[in-house]
N, C-alpha and C positions, 0 to 999 in steps of 0.2 A: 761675400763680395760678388756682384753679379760679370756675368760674363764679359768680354768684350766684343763686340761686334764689328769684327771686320769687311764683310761685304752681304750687301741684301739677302744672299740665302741664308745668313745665320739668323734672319729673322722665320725664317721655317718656308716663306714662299710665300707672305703679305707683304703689298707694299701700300704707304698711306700714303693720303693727299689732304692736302688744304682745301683745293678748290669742291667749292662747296654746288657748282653745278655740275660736275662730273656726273656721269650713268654709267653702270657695267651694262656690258653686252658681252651674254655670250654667245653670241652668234649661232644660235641655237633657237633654229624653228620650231614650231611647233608640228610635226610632223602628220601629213594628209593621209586619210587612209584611201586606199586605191578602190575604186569597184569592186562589189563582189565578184564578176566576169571576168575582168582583169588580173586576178588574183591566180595563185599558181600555189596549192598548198600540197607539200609532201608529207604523209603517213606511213609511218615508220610504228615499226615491234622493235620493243628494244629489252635488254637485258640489264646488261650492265650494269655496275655499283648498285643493283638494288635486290641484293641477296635472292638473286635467283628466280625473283618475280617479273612477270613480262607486263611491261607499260606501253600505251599507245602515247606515241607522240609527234606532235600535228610542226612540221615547221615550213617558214618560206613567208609569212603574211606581213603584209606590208602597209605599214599604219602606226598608229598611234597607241598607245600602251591600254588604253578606257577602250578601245574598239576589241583590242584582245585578250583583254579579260572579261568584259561582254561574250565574245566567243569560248573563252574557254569552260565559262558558266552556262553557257546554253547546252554544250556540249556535256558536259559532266550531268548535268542534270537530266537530258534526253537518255545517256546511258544508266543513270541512275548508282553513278560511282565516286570516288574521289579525285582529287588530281589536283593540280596544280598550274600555275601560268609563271613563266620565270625565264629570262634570258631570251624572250621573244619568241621562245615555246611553248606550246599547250600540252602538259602531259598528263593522261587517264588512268588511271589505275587498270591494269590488266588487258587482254587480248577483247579491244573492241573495234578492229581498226575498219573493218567490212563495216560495221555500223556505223561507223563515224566520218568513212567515205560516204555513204549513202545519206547521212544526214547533210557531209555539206553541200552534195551536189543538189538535192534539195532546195538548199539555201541559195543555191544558184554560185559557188565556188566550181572554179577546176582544179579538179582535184588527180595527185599521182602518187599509185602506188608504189611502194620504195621499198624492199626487200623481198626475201621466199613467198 
């Protein structure tokens, strides 16, 4: 015997329609990326949850997801390491972060050091 449905959320958080010229919006740009000049990127050594090995990790950029993963591929590759891009972070595998401020100011980023 199927449930009975007392009010909208028993349907899990859909709601239908008939009208068949409706459009979702979700109000949800597509996000600009800022000038490299205009940018303000902090480099961080970090530790933590990663069994005792030290990562470089780049955060603060402000853009769209395809521009920072573009960066954190240029970067990974100029160091010649691995790493990752996730949560609006760029993180390196290991203590590169002298080098990796020096690549972006290159690039024409402002770039700040952020710890010891």
């Amino acid at each position: 015997m199927a449930k009975k449905l007392t009010s909208l959320n028993d349907l899990g958080g859909f709601v239908f329609s008939t009208n068949k010229d409706f459009e979702f919006d979700t109000n949800e740009s597509p996000e600009e990326t800022l000038e490299r000049g205009k940018q303000l990127l902090e480099v961080h050594l970090d530790k933590k949850n990663r069994g005792g090995k030290v990562a470089t990790v780049i955060k603060g950029f402000e853009g769209n997801e395809d521009d920072l993963k573009a960066l954190g591929k240029m970067l990974k590759t100029k160091c010649g390491v691995g790493g990752a891009v996730k949560d609006g972070e760029i993180i390196i595998q290991g203590n590169f972060r002298d080098k990796v401020m020096e690549i972006l100011k290159v690039e024409g980023y402002n770039v700040k050091r952020v710890g010891g």
